[in-house]
C-alpha positions as CSV (number, residue, x, y, z in Angstrom):
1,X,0.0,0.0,0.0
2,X,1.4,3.3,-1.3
3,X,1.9,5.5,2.1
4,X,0.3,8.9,0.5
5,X,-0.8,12.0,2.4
6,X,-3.6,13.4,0.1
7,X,-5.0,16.2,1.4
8,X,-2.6,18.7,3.3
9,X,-2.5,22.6,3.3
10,X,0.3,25.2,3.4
11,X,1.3,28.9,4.4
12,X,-1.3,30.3,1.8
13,X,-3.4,28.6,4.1
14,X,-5.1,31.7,5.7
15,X,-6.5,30.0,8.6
16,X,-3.5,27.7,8.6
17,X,0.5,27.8,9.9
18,X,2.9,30.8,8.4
19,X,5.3,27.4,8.3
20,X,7.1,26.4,5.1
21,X,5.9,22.9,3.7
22,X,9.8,22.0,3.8
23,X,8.6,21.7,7.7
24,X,5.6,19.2,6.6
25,X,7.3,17.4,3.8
26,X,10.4,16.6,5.6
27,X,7.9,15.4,8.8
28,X,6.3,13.3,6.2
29,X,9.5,11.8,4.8
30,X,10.7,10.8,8.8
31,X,7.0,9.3,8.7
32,X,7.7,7.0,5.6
33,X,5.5,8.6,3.0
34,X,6.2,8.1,0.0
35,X,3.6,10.5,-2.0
36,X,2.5,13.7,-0.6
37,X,-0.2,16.1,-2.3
38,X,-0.7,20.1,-1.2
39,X,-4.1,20.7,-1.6
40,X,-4.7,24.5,-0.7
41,X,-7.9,26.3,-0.7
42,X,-7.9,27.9,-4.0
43,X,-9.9,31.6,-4.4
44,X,-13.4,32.0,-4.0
45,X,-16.2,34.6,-5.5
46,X,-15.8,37.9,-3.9
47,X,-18.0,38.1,-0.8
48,X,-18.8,34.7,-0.6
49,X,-19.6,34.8,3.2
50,X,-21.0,38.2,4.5
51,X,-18.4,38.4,7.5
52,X,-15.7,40.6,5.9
53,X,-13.1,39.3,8.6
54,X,-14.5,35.5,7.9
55,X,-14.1,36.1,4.4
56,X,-10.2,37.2,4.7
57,X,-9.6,33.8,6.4
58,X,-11.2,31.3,4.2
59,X,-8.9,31.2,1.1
60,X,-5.9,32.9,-0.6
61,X,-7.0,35.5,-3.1
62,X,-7.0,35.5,-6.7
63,X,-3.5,37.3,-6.8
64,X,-1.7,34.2,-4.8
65,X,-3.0,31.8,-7.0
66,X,-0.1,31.7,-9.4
67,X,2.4,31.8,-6.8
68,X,0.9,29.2,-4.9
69,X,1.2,26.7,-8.1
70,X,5.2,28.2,-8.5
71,X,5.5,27.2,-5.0
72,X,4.3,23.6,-5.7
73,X,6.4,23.3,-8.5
74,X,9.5,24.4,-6.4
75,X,8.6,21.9,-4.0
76,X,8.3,19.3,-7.0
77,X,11.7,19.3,-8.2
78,X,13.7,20.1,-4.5
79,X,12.1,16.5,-3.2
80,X,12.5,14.7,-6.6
81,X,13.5,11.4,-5.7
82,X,12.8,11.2,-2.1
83,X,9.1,12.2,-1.7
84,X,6.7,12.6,-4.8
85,X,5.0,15.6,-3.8
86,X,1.7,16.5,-6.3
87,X,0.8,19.7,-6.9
88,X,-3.2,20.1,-6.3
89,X,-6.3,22.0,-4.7
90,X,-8.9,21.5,-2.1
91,X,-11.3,23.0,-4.9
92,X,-15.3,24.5,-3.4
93,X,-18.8,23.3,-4.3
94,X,-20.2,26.6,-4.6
95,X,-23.8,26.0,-6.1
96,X,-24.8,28.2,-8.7
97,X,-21.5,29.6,-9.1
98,X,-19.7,26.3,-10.6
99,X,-18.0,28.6,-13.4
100,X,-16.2,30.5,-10.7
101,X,-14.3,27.0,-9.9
102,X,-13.8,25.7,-13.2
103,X,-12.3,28.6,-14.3
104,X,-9.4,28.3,-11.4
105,X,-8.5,24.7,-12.8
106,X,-8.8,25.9,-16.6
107,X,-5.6,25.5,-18.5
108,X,-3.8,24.2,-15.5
109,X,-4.4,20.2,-16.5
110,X,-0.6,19.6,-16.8
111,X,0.3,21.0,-13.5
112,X,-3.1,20.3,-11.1
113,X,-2.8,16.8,-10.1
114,X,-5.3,16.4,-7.4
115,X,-8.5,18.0,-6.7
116,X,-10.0,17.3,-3.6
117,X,-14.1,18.5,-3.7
118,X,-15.5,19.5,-1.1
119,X,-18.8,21.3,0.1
120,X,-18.0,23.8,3.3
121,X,-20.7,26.5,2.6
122,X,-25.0,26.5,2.4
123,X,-27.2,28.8,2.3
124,X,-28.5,30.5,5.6
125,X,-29.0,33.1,7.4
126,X,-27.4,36.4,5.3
127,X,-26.2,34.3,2.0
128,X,-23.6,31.7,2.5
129,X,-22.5,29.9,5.8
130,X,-19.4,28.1,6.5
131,X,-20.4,24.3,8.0
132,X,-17.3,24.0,10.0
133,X,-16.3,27.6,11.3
134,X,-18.1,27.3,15.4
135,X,-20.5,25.7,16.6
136,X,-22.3,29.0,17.6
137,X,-22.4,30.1,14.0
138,X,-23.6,26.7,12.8
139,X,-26.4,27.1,15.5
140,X,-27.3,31.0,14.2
141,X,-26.4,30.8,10.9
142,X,-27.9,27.9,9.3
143,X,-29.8,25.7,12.6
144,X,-31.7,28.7,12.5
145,X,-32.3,28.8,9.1
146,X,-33.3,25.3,8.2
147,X,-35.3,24.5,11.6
148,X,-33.3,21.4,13.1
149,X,-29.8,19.9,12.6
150,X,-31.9,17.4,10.7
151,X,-32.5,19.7,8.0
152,X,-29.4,21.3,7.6
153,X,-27.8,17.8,7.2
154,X,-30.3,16.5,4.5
155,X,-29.3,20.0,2.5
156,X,-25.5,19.0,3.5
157,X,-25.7,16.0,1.7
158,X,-27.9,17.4,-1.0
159,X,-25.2,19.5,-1.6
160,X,-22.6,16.8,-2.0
161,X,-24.6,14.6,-4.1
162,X,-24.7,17.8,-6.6
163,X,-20.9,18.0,-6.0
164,X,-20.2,14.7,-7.0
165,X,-22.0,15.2,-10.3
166,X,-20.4,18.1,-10.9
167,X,-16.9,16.5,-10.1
168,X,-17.9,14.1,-12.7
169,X,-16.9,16.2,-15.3
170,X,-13.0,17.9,-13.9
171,X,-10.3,16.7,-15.1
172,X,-7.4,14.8,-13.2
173,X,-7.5,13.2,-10.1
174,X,-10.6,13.6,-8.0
175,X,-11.9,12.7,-5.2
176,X,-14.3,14.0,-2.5
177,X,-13.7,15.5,0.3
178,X,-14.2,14.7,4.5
179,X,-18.0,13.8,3.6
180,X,-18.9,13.5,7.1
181,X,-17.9,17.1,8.0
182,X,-21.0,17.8,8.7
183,X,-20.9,15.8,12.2
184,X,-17.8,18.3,13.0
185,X,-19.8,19.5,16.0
186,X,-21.8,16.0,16.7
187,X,-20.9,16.6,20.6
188,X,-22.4,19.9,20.7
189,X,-24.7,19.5,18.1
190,X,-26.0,16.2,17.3
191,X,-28.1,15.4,14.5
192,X,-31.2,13.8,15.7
193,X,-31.7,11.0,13.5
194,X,-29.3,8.5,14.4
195,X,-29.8,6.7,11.0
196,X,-30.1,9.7,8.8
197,X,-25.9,10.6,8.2
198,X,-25.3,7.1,7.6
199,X,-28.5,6.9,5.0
200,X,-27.6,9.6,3.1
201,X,-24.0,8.2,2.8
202,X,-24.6,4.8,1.3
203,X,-26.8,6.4,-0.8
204,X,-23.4,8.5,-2.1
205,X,-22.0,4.5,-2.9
206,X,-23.1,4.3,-6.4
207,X,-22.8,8.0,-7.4
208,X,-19.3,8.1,-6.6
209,X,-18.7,4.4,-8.3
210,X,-20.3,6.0,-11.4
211,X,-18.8,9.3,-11.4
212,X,-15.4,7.8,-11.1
213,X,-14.2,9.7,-8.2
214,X,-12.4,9.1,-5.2
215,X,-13.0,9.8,-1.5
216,X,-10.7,11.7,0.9
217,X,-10.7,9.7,4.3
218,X,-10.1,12.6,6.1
219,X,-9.0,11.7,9.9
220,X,-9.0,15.6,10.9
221,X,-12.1,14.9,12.8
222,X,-9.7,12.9,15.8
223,X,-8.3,16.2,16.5
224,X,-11.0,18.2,16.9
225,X,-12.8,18.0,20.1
226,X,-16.3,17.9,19.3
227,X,-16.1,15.5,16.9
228,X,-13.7,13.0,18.1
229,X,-13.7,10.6,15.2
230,X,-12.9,10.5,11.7
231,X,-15.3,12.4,9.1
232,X,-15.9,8.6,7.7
233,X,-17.2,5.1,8.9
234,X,-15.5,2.2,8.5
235,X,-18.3,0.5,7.1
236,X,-18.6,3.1,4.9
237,X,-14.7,2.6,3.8
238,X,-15.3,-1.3,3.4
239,X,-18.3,-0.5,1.1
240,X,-16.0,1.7,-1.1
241,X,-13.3,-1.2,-1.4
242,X,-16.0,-3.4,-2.5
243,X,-17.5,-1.2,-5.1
244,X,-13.9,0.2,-6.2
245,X,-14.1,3.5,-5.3
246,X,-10.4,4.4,-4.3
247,X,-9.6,5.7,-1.1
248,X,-6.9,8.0,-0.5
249,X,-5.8,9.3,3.2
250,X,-5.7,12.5,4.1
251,X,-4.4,14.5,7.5
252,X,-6.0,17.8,6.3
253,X,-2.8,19.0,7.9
254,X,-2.9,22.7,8.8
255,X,0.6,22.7,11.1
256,X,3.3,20.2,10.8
257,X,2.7,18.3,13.4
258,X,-0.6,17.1,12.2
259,X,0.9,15.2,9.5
260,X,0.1,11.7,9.3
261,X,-2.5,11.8,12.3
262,X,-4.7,8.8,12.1
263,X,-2.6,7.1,9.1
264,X,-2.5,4.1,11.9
265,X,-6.4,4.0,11.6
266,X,-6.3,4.4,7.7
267,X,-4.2,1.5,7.3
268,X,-5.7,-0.9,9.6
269,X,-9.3,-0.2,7.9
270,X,-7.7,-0.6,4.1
271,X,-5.6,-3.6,5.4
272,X,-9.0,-5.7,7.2
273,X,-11.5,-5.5,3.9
């Protein structure tokens, strides 16, 4: 089994580490990785979120983009033969505003490598929320707004379902991202319906299977208090094996020290199908 880190971030990271991914990638080579893909948030559509101070944290601006990719690159060629570091992006679902997306990946087939989809904003309260910024403005901004946690997860995973079809049609490598975030809070705010989250993610099974995407199995979750667990199931990583859908680790590492967190858990599910 190829020992990959797929889904990592770097100091265009706004709400990440000022570090240099030398600091990561040379923590991930003492770890034993052998593939390692930087996966930063790319841009998104001016005023996404209302919060003008929320806003300048979410994602570089449209001006960092191209040094982002020249910093990839650098990092390319310095680990050349020791690490095989892919150049990639954590790229947004943003419904109704797809374009805004595809354009960022446009052209850039030969040097994008991995996109990692993922869905962090719905609708709410004032425009568009962030799913996984606190759990107070999860409760005001969109708990509020949809009536129960209930709700707010069926639209979560209405959302993703439109994702995936979307995703369908990127190029490269693609897979989807931490499906379970929206359990990021589960200790604070649970969603009612014990069945419901994983419902609506073996109904994902056979849109991802015919899409041809992958799925980030994004251990983040084990560092974040209230969630406590990975953002997948492990039945749910057995029924992807079965079906084919490949699975690709991912620390979601935001410091150094968070690289290869939970790659012990990774293995042993991948290893026990």
């Amino acid at each position: 089994m190829l020992k990959w880190d797929g889904h990592t971030h770097t100091k265009f990271c706004r709400h990440g580490n000022p570090a240099e991914s030398e600091l990561y990638l040379d923590r991930a080579l003492e770890l034993g990785f052998e593939r390692y893909s930087l996966t930063e948030h790319p841009p998104l559509p001016e005023r996404w979120v209302k919060d003008e101070k929320l806003m300048e944290e979410l994602a570089m601006g449209l001006e960092e983009l191209p040094a982002y990719l020249d910093y990839g690159l650098r990092l390319k060629d310095q680990y050349a033969g020791r690490l095989e570091v892919c150049l990639g992006l954590e790229l947004d679902y943003l419904d109704g505003h797809e374009g805004f997306s595809e354009r960022l990946v446009e052209g850039r087939e030969g040097v994008l490598e991995d996109l990692i989809i993922s869905v962090h904003y719905l609708p709410g309260v004032e425009g568009m929320r962030c799913i996984d910024f606190t759990p107070d403005d999860f409760r005001e901004g969109l708990i509020a707004y949809y009536g129960s946690m209930n709700q707010v997860a069926e639209e979560y995973f209405h959302h993703v379902e439109k994702a995936i079809a979307w995703a369908a049609g990127l190029p490269g490598r693609r897979r989807m991202g931490h499906l379970g975030l929206i359990e990021k809070f589960r200790e604070v705010l649970p969603v009612e319906d014990d069945g419901l989250v994983d419902r609506r993610l073996r109904a994902l099974l056979p849109k991802l299977a015919d899409a041809g995407l992958g799925v980030d199995v994004n251990t983040a979750g084990l560092r974040v208090a209230t969630c406590g667990k990975p953002y997948l199931p492990e039945w749910f990583i057995r029924e992807c094996r079965l079906r084919g859908v490949p699975l690709v680790y991912g620390s979601d590492s935001h410091r150094p020290d968070h690289v290869g967190t939970g790659w012990d858990w990774f293995a042993e599910q991948v290893r026990g199908v």
